[in-house]
C-alpha positions, 0 to 999 in steps of 0.5 A: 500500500502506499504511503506517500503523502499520507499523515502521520502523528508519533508520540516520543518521535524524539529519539530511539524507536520513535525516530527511526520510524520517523525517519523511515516514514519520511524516506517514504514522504509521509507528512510527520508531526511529533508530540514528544517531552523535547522539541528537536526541531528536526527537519523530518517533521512537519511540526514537533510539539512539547507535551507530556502526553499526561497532561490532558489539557496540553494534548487536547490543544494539540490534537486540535492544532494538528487536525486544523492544519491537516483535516484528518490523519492517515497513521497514528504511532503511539510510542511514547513511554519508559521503564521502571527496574525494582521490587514493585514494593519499593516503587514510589506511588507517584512513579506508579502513577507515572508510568501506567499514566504515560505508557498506557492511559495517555495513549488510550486518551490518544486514540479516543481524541483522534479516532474519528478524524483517522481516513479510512485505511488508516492505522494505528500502531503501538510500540508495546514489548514483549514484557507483555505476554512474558510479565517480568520480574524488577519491572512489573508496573513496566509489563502491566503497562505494556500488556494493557497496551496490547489487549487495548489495541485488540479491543479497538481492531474489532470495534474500528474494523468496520471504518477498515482502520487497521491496528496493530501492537509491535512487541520488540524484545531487547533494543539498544536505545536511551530507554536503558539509561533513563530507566528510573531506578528504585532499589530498596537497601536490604539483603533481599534487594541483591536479587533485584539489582542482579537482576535489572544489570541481567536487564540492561546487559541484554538490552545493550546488546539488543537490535537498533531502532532502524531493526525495529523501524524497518519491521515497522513500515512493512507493517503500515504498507500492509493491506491487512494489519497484524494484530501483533507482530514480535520483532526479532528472532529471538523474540518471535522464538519466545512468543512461540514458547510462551504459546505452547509452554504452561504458565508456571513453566514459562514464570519458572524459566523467567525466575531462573533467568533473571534472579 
């Protein structure tokens, strides 16, 4: 399907996964506008807007600037989001709050203000992980975030069928962006938080080592050029080999061999 001179909106086109789908979607003259925390005030987009996306008023005002310029949108990429590493006892409600806030709320509210104004064989692609079907230890709040995420965007691929809006959830396994660094880090001082620090630098080992933005971008754009839209895609070999586990593995066996990895 082409994609030329379609619009686009991405949220957390700053950097990481976000620019580089940005950056393929511009190879391909897509008209982009960011809404990110940082204006880069890079060339690719048409506008970059500073916003939290938790903060309603501001992304209403927004939504709204970008529909009077563009009408209606074609692509909607709602990727936005960040990581918390620690014993879930040890995180702060406000960070709580944050994190379910940003990657999850923020972006249902999102979807709800732009859907009507989105063309018809349009689409809207989250940047979920695979924490959602394999809920992770240190990073519990960062998993359930991840797998509202994922079974949101199966709720609305039914209910915007009808419009032939097409949604996705993209589910990368360990990427090597800034994520890892600006994970907010709340580790408790006890004997038993050993467990947890080890684990989190298993977590940031990996994801050091993992796939660029461009791996996940590439997978990305095929996905928006598909006629028919996957309701999920798993990027990567690996990740797709343990999608493919996590299907015929019982549940226990799946958190037994998560607890061996990571503690």
């Amino acid at each position: 399907m082409k994609i030329e001179n379609k619009v686009a909106v991405i949220s957390g086109g700053d950097s990481g996964i976000g620019l580089a789908i940005s950056q393929k979607l511009k190879e391909e003259k897509v008209r982009i506008y960011d809404i990110s925390k940082v204006i880069t005030n890079n060339p690719i987009f048409e506008k970059s807007y500073e916003c939290d996306i938790s903060d309603d008023e501001t992304v209403h005002n927004v939504v709204d600037d970008i529909l009077k310029r563009e009408g209606n949108i074609d692509l909607l990429f709602c990727n936005a989001g960040f990581g918390i590493g620690g014993r879930f006892e040890n995180s702060s409600v406000e960070t709580i709050d944050s994190i379910m806030n940003v990657n999850l709320i923020a972006h249902m509210k999102m979807v709800n203000l732009f859907a009507k104004h989105i063309n018809e064989n349009g689409k809207i692609i989250f940047t979920g992980s695979l924490a959602s079907i394999i809920p992770l230890p240190y990073q519990a709040c960062y998993s359930a975030s991840k797998a509202g995420i994922e079974n949101f965007s199966r709720a609305i691929a039914t209910e915007l069928k009808d419009k032939k809006i097409g949604v996705c959830t993209v589910m990368p396994g360990d990427i090597k962006t800034s994520f890892t660094e600006n994970r907010i880090k709340e580790i408790g001082d006890d004997k038993i938080d050993k467990d947890e620090k080890r684990g989190i630098e298993k977590m940031e080992k990996s994801e050091r080592k993992g796939k660029s933005p461009e791996f996940v971008a590439k997978r990305v754009l095929k996905i928006v050029k598909k006629k028919r839209t996957p309701l999920r895609v798993s990027i990567g070999g690996t990740s797709k080999f343990i999608s493919f586990l996590v299907k015929i593995l019982p549940v226990r066996m799946v958190n037994f061999l998560v607890d061996k990895i990571y503690t």
